[in-house]
BAFIZA-122665 format. One record per residue (C-alpha): x, y, z. Coordinates in steps of 0.1 Angstrom, whole numbers, padded with zeros to 4 digits, always signed. Example, Ala and Ser with C-alpha at 12.3 -4.5 7.8 and 13.67 -1.06 7.14 Angstrom:
BEGIN
+0123-0045+0078;+0137-0011+0071;
! end
This chain:
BEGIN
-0090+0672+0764;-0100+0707+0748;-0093+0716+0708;-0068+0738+0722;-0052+0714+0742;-0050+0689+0716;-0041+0713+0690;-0010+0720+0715;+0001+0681+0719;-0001+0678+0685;+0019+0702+0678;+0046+0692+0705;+0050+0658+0684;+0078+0652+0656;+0065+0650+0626;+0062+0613+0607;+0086+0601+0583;+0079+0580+0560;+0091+0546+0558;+0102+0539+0527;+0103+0499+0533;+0063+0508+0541;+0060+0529+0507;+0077+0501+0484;+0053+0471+0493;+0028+0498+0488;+0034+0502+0454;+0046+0466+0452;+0014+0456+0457;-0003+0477+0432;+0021+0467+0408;+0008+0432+0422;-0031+0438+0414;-0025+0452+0380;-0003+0418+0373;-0032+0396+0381;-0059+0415+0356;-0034+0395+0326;-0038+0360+0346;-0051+0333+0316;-0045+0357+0291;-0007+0362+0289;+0014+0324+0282;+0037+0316+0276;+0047+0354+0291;+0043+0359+0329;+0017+0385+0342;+0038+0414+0354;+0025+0444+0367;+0045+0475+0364;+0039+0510+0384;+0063+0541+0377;+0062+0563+0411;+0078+0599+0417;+0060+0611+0447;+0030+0603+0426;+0017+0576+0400;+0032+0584+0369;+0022+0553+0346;+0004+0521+0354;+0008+0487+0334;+0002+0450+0331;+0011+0424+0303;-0013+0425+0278;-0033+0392+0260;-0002+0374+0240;+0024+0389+0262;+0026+0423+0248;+0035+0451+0253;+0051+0443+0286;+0041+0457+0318;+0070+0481+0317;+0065+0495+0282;+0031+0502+0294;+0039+0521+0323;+0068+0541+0307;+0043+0549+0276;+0019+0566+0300;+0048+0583+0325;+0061+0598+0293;+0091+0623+0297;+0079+0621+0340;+0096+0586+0342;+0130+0604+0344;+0144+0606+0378;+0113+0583+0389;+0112+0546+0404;+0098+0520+0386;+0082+0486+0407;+0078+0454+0384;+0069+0425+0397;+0091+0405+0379;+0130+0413+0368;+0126+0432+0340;+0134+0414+0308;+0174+0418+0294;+0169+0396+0262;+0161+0410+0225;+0126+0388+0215;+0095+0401+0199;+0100+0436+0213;+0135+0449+0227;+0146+0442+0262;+0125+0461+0292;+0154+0467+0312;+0172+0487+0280;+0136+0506+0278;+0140+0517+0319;+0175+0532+0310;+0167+0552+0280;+0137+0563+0303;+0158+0580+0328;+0144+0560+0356;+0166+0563+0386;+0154+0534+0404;+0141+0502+0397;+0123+0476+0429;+0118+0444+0416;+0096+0415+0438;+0113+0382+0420;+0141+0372+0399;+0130+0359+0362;+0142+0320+0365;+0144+0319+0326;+0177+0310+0316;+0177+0341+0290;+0173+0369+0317;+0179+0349+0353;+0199+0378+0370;+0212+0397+0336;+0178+0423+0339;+0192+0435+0370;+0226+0430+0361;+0221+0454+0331;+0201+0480+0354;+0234+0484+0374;+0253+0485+0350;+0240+0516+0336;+0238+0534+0371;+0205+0523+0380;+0197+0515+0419;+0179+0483+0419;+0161+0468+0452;+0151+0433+0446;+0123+0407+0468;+0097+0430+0480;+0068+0408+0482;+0086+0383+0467;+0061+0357+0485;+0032+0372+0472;+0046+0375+0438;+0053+0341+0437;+0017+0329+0442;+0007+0352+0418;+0031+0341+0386;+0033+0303+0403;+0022+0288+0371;+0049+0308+0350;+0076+0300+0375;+0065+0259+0374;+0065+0260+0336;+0099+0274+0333;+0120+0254+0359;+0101+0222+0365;+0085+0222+0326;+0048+0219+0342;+0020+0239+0344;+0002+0243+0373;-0030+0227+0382;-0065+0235+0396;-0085+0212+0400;-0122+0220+0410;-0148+0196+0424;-0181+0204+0437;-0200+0184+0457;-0223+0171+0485;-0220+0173+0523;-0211+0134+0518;-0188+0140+0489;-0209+0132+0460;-0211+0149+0426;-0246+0128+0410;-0275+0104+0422;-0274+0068+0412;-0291+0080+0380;-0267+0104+0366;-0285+0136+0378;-0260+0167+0390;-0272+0200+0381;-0273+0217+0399;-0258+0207+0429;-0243+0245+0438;-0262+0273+0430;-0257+0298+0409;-0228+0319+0431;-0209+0292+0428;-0212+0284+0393;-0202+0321+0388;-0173+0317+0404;-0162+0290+0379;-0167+0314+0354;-0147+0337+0371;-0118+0308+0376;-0117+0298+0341;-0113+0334+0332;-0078+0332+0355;-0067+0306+0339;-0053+0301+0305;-0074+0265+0298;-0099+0247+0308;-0096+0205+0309;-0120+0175+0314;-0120+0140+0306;-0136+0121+0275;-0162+0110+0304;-0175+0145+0314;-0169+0155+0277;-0196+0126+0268;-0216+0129+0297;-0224+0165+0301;-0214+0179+0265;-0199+0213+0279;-0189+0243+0263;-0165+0252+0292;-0162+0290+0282;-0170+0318+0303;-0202+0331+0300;-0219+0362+0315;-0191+0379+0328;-0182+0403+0297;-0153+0382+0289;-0127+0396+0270;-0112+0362+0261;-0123+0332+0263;-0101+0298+0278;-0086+0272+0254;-0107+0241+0261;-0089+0208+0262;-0106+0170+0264;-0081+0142+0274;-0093+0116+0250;-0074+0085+0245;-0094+0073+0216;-0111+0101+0202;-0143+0090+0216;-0161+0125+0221;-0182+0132+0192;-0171+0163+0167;-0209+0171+0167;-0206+0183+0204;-0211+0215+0214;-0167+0217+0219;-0168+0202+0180;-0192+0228+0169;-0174+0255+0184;-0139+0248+0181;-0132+0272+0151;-0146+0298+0176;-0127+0293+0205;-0099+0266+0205;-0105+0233+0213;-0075+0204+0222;-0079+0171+0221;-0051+0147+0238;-0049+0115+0226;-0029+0079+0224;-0021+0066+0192;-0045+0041+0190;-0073+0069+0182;-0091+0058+0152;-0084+0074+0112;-0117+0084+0109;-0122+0100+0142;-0090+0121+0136;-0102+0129+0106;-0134+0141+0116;-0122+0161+0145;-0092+0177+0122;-0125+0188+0097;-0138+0212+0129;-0106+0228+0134;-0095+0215+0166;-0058+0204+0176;-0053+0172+0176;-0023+0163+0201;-0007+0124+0200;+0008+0111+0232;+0025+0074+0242;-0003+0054+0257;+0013+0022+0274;-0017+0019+0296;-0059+0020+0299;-0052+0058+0301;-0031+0085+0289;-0003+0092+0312;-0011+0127+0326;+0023+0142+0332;+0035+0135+0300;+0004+0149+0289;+0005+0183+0311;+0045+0186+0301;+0031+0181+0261;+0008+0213+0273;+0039+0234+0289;+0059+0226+0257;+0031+0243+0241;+0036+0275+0263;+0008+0270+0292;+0011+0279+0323;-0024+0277+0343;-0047+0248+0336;-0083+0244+0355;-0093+0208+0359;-0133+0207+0357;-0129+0165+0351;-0148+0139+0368;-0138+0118+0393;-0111+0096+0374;-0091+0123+0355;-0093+0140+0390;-0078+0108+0408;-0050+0107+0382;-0042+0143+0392;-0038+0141+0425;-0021+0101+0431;+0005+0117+0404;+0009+0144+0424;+0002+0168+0398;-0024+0191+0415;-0012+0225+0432;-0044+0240+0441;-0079+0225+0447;-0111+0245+0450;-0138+0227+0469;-0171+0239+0461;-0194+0222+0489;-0232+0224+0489;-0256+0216+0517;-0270+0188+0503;-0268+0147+0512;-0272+0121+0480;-0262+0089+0499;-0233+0061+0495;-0250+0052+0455;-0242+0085+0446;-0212+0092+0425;-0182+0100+0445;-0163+0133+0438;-0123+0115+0436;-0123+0080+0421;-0099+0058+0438;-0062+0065+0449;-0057+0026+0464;-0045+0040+0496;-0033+0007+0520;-0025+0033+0550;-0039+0067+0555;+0000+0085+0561;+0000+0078+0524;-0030+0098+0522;-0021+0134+0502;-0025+0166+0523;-0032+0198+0518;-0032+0230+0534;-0065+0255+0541;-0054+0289+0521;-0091+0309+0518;-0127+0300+0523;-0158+0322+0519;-0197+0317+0514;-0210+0318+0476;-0248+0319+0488;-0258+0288+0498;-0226+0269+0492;-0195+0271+0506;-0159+0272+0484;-0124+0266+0501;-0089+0269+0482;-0066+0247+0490;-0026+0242+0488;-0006+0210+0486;+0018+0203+0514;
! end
């Protein structure tokens, strides 16, 4: 076909229009990526993401570290006087209750905005349905659930916290071809290279903190903070430790006035330990121990009470077997490395006492992708 030719056909055909279904999950999803830059940083708030839009970007904003300002207020601060007559998409129902700052939704109003697209409702009892109630109200159109999937599975640990009183749970293992994490000896760095071991970095920066056991605590004496990475923050660090057994002179001990450090423990711990782990500034958190270990959803709602909402597991094998036979995990992140240790080898889950494999927990493949010579996948409880 000739330029003129084509130039006449194209010319021949309507013009587009726009669909404006199209042009909301658009900015939905923006709204979407700038909620997930607060992940870890934001509890007990949710990471919101808030975009104001009149034919072009007006404002842009995302819960800040501590939960404020809110998403909206950030947005509407940089829209200024433009917001009026504009449409605002929040990835989360704008808030109707008077707090630490004023309601969001009250902010959208005096604003001018003329339309508000939400993805999800806010389950907490003090807004549930009243945000969007009071946008109505004052004349606002409101469009609600675009991308309300993909909004869940970005504020999942928010919405567990506030209706099931849990946070949610990562756990990460890393391991052999044949599903071991050490030799016979004790030896396991490094059995992922260095991509991988990024990529923790990068997952405990997503999350607001990191746990282990008193066994990797004593074994391996991590700092569990994010290193490398230009880290705004760092991760509260948290040791399940019935009896205080961890030494204060550990490198979480030594640190803990710097970055937070939790310890969980049953009330058998020891005066003097309790003492000497009060003396480096770390929490000290007392649970009921009726058994050899300390029950871990008591211990996880303990942690919700206390406003978290995204916990990565970096345990051994035991605290990783409580996890999942209590059915407390909601994602796991396999990191697996091309390596074979042999049946002495430690094994990456200790045991779940399984009598028939239907009993056996399953999950569901959600990404994988190659971290140079190791592989990670993501996976999703059933």
């Amino acid at each position: 076909m000739t330029s003129t030719a084509l130039s006449a056909n194209c010319a021949r055909r309507p013009a587009r229009k726009s669909d404006p279904a199209v042009s909301d999950a658009a900015h939905m999803a923006h709204a979407l990526r700038l909620g997930a830059r607060g992940l870890g940083a934001t509890w007990p708030n949710p990471a919101v993401g808030c975009v104001i839009v009149n034919d072009t970007v007006l404002g842009r904003g995302w819960t800040q570290p501590g939960g404020r300002p809110h998403a909206e207020t950030m947005a509407l601060a940089q829209a200024g006087a433009a917001a009026r007559g504009a449409t605002a998409y929040v990835t989360l129902e704008p808030c109707s209750h008077h707090g630490k700052t004023p309601p969001c939704a009250e902010a959208l109003i005096a604003a001018g905005v003329a339309r508000v697209v939400t993805a999800l409702t806010d389950p907490d009892p003090r807004v549930s349905g009243r945000g969007h109630a009071m946008l109505r109200a004052a004349g606002l159109e409101v469009t609600e659930d675009v991308l309300a999937a993909e909004a869940r599975a970005a504020n999942a640990g928010f919405l567990k916290r506030v209706t099931q009183g849990l946070p949610l749970v990562t756990l990460k293992m890393a391991a052999t071809l044949d599903g071991r994490t050490a030799t016979s000896s004790g030896e396991s760095r490094w059995i992922t290279g260095p991509e991988a071991r990024r990529a923790v970095h990068a997952l405990r920066l997503s999350h607001d903190a990191v746990l282990v056991g008193s066994g990797t605590a004593r074994a391996d004496d991590p700092d569990l903070t994010v290193r490398d990475m230009g880290a705004p923050r760092q991760p509260l660090r948290l040791v399940i430790d019935s009896r205080l057994s961890h030494s204060p002179d550990s490198r979480l001990g030594r640190s803990a006035r710097a970055v937070p450090v939790w310890l969980l423990h049953g009330p058998k711990a020891p005066a003097a330990a309790r003492a000497a782990w009060g003396a480096t500034g770390a929490r000290l958190i007392e649970l009921p121990n009726p058994g050899p270990h300390l029950p871990m959803r008591d211990a996880l709602q303990a942690l919700a009470a206390e406003g978290l909402t995204r916990i990565l597991c970096e345990g051994g094998a035991t605290l990783a077997a409580q996890l999942v036979a209590q059915d407390l995990v909601d994602h796991l992140v396999l990191h697996s490395a091309g390596a074979l240790i042999g049946a002495e080898g430690t094994p990456v889950l200790g045991p779940l006492a399984l009598a028939r494999l239907a009993e056996a927990p399953r999950w569901r493949r959600i990404s994988q992708r190659v971290l140079g010579p190791d592989i990670e996948t993501t996976w999703q409880r059933v």
